[in-house]
C-alpha positions in Angstrom: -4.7 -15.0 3.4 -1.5 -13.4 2.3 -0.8 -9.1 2.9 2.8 -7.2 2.6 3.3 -4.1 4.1 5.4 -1.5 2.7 7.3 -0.1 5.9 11.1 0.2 4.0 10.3 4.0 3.5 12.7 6.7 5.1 10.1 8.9 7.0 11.9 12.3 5.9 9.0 14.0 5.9 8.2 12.9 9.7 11.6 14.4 10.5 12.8 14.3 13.6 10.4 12.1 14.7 12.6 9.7 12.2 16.1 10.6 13.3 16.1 7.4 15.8 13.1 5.2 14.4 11.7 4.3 11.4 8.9 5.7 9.9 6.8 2.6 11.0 7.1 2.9 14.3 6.2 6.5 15.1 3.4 6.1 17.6 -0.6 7.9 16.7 -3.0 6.8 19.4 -0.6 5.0 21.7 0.1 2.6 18.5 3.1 2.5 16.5 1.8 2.5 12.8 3.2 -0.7 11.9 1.5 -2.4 14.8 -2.0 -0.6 13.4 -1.1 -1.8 10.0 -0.7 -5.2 11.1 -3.8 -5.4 13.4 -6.0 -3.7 10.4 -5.0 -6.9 8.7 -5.6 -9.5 11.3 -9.0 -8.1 11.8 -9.8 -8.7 8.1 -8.3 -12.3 8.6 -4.9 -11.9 6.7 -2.5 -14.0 8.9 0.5 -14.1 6.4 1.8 -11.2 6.6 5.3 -9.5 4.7 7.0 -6.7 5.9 10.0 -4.9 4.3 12.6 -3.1 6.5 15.4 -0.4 5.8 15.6 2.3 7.7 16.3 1.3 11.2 15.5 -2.5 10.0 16.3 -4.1 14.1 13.7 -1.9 15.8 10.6 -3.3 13.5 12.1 -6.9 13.9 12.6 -6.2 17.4 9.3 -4.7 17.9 7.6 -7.8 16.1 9.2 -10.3 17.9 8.5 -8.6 21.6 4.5 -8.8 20.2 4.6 -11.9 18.8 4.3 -10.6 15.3 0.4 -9.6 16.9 -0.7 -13.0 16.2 0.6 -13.4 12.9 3.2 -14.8 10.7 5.4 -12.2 9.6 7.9 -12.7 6.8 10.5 -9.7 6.8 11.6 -8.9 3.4 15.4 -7.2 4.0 16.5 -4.3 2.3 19.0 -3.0 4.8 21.6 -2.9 2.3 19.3 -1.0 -0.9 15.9 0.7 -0.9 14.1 -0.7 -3.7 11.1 1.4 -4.2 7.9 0.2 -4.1 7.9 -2.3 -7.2 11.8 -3.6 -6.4 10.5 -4.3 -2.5 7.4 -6.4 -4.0 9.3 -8.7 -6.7 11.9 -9.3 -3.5 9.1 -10.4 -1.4 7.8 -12.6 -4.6 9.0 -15.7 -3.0 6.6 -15.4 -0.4 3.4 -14.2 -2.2 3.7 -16.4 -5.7 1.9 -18.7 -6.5 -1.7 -19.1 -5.3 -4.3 -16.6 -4.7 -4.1 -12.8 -4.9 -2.8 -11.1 -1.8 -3.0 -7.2 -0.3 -0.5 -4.5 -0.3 -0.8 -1.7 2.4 1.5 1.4 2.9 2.5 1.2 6.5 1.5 5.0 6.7 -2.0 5.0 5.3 -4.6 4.8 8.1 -8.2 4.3 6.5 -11.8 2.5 7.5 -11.8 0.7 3.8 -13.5 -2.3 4.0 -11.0 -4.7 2.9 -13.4 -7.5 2.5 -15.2 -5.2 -0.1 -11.7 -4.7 -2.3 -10.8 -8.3 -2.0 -14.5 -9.0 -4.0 -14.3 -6.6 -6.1 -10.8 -7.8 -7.1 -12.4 -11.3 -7.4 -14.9 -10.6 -9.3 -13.4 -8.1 -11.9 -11.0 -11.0 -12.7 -8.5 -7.6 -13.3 -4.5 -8.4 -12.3 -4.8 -5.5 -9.9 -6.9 -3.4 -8.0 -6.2 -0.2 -7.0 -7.8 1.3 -4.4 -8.3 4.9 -5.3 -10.3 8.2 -4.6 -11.2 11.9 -5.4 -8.7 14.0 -3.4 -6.0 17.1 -4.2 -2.9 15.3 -5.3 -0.1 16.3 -7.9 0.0 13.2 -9.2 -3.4 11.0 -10.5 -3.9 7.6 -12.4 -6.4 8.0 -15.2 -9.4 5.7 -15.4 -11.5 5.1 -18.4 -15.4 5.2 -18.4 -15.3 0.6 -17.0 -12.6 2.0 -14.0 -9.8 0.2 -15.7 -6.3 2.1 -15.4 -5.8 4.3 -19.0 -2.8 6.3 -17.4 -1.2 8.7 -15.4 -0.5 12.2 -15.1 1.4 14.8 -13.0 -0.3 18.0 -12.9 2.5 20.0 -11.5 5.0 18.9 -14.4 2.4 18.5 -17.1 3.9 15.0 -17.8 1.7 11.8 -19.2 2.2 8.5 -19.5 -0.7 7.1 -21.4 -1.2 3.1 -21.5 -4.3 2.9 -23.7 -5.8 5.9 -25.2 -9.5 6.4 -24.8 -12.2 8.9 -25.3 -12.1 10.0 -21.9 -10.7 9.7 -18.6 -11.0 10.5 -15.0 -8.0 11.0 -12.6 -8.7 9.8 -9.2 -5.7 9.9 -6.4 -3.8 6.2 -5.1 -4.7 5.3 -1.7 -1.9 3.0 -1.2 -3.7 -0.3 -0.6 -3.6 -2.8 -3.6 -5.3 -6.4 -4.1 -2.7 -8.0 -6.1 -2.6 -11.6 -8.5 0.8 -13.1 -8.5 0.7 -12.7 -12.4 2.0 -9.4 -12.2 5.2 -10.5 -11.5 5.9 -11.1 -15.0 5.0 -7.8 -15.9 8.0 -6.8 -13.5 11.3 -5.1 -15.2 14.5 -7.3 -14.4 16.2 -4.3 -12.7 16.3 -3.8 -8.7 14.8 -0.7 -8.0 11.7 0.5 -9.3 8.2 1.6 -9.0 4.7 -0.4 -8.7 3.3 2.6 -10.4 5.3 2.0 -13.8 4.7 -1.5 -13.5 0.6 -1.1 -13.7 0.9 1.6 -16.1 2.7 -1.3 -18.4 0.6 -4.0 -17.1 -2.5 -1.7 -18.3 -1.6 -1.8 -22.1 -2.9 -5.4 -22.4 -4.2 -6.4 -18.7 -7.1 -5.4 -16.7 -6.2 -3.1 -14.0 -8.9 -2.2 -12.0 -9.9 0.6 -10.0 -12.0 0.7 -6.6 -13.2 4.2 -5.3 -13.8 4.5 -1.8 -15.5 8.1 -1.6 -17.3 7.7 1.1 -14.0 6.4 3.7 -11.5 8.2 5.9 -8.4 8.0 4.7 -5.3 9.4 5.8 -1.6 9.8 4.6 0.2 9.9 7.9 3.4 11.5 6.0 3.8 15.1 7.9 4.3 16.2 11.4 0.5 17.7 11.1 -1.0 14.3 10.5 -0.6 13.2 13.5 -3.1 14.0 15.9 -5.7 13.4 13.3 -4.0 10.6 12.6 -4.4 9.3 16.5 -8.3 10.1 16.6 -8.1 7.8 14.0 -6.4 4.9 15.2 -8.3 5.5 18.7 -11.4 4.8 16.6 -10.0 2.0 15.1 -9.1 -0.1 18.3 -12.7 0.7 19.4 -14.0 -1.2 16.3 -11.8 -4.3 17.0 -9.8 -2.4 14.4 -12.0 -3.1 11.3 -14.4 0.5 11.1 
């Protein structure tokens, strides 16, 4: 099974930590979060696997090639010379994740005990071009789901801005986990421009496509985004090598 990992960001809000490495490969629990990311997925049987890399770009592929890639093959996706957000860093990895079944995106920085066998049926069976994992949590920002859990819209609550894809009689906003079982049809939903978001891409998708969401409540989940994440963030990843990385 095909996965990409989104590890291209900048880490400025792990700063200093990222002054001299990527955001990827700070370390929680004696792991670097890359390495986590990539075991996660190995556990769960994904053995393709696509990485993007910006900031700091020969440390990850330094670090992958010293482990072997952790057992699995690793496509890296360059974007050394432009960081193209989170929709531009997918349609560049298309030519490794068209065609053929639907594959998982993961933010390199989310740490959570979702059972990713449980998305990828849900995505199956839904039949839906996407699905979001997603959950009740204090956010500024919140996709709107309709009364079937298929995507509606999009709001920022500090801002007051909407972006409505299909109106309907009501709506409830849940927060974006990062993690995202994906059909290759969306890439013709995809702008022709470099740089822009996955976000904006589902929210256009959503007008005439099913874009599905999956609540996982009942899970830890953890942005790993601030310098005060991290020790949870190592209790976390201690508990995860004790599961054989899957709980």
């Amino acid at each position: 099974m095909k996965a990409m990992v989104f590890a291209a960001g900048l880490g400025t809000r792990l700063r200093p930590l990222t002054h001299d490495r990527p955001k990827a490969l700070v370390e929680v629990g004696g792991y670097t979060l890359l390495e986590l990311a990539i075991r996660r997925l190995r556990a769960f049987g994904y053995d393709e696997i696509v990485v993007n890399v910006h900031h700091f770009a020969d440390q990850i592929e330094d670090l992958l090639q010293k482990n072997n890639n952790f057992g699995a093959t690793v496509h890296i996706s360059d974007e050394r010379l432009q960081l193209l957000d989170t929709g531009g860093g997918l349609k560049q990895a298309a030519q490794w994740l068209k065609g053929g079944a639907s594959f998982l995106v993961h933010n390199v920085d989310v740490l959570t005990n979702l059972d990713l066998h449980a998305l990828r049926r849900a995505h199956e069976a839904s039949g839906a071009l996407a699905t979001l994992a997603v959950r009740e949590r204090q956010t500024s920002r919140y996709l709107l789901f309709d009364e079937a859990g298929l995507l509606s819209g999009w709001e920022n609550t500090k801002t007051g801005e909407k972006k409505i894809s299909r109106a309907v009689p009501s709506a409830t906003p849940l927060a974006f986990s990062g993690i995202q079982y994906i059909h290759p049809r969306l890439f013709d939903y995809m702008p022709e421009q470099e740089v822009f978001s996955i976000i904006g891409v589902y929210l256009d998708a959503a007008r005439t496509a099913k874009v599905a969401g999956f609540r996982h409540d009942d899970t830890d989940w953890l942005d790993v985004g601030k310098p005060d994440a991290l020790e949870p963030a190592a209790k976390l990843a201690k508990a995860f090598a004790a599961s054989g990385f899957k709980g």
